[in-house]
N, C-alpha and C positions, 0 to 999 in steps of 0.2 A: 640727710643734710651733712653728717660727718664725712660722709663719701663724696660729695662737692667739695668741702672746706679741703678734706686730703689732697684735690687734685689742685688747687691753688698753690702752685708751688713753682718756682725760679729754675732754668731750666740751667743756666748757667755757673750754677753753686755745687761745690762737693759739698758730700754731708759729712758732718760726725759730730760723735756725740759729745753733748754739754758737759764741760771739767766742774766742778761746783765751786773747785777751790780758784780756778781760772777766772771762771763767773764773779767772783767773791771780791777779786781783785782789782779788775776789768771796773764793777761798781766802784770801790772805792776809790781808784783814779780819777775816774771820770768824777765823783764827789767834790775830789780839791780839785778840779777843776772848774766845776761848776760856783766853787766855792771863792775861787779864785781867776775869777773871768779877763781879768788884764792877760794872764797868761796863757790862753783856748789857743789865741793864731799861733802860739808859737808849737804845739802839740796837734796840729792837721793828722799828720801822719800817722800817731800814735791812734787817733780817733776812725781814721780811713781802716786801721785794722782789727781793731775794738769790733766795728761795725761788720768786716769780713768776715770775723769769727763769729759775730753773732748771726750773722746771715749763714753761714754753715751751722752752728747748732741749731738752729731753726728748721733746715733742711732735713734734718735728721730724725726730728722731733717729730711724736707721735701726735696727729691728731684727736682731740685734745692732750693737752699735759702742759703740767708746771714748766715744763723746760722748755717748751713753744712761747710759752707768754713770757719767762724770763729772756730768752734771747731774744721777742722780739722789742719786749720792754729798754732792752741791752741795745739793739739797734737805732731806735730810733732817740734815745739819749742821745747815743755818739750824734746823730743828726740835728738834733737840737742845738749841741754842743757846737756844730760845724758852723749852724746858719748863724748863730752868735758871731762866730771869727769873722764872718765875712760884713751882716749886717747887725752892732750891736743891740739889744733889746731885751729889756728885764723879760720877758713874755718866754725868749728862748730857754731863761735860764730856769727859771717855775718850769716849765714842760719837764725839761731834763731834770730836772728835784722830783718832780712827779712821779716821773718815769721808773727814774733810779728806786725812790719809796716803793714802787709799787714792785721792780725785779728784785729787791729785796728781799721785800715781805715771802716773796714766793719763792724765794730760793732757801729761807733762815725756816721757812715755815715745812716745806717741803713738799710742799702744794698749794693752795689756795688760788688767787687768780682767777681768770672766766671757769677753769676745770672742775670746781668743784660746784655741786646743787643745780640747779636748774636748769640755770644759763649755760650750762655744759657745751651745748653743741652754737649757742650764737659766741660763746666767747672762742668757740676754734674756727669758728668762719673768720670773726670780726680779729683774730690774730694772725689768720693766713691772708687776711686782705690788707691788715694794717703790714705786714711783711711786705706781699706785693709793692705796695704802695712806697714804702721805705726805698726802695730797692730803685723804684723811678725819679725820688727827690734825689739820692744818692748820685744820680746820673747827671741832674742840672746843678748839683752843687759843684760837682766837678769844673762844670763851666763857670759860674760864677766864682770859682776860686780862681780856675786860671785866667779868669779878667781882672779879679783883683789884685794880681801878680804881677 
């Protein structure tokens, strides 16, 4: 199953590897933003590359591991963050608190996430598919932002 989950992967993404102190960062923006939701639309772009770069550490990343769930934890924040800007809803911003908690945890922790015990190989599927899947909202945000422009 690890050899499935590996080929789940964006064909259109350079990779490289996860900065921790980037990662570190990247969360905490996104925080006061999430913290401070009047201000989301006006930071699209900062969140478009948030997103990029977690979509390249993702690419990178070993199936399983801490720094797959971090970035893709990291990705779909920013998207959470995005769909706010466009349609507001406390629902986005809990996701993106979620989200954020949980790329956290696994970053301060230095693992934890689906990588570790059991669930090993469904939490590297269920992160190479929740990436995929990012990576398709990613595409229709783009158009709903440029209609609400």
């Amino acid at each position: 199953m690890i050899a499935v989950a590996s080929t789940l992967r964006e064909s259109d993404v350079d990779a490289s590897t996860l900065d921790r102190r980037t990662a570190a960062e990247i969360i905490s923006a996104m925080g006061v933003l999430q913290a401070e939701p009047e201000t989301i639309s006006d930071h699209l772009p900062e969140l478009k590359v948030f997103a990029a770069t977690a979509a390249s550490w993702a690419e990178a990343a070993a199936t399983p591991s801490a720094e797959l769930h971090v970035a893709v934890a990291i990705r779909r924040a920013a998207g959470e963050l995005r769909a706010y800007a466009v349609t507001p809803s406390d629902v986005y911003l809990l996701r993106a608190r979620r989200l954020l908690a949980a790329a956290r945890s696994t970053l301060e922790g230095g693992g934890g996430g689906p990588g570790d015990g059991p669930g090993l190989t469904v939490g590297a599927v269920r992160d190479r598919i929740e990436n995929l899947q990012q990576s398709e909202r990613e595409r229709l945000q783009e158009v709903d932002e440029e209609l609400r422009n």
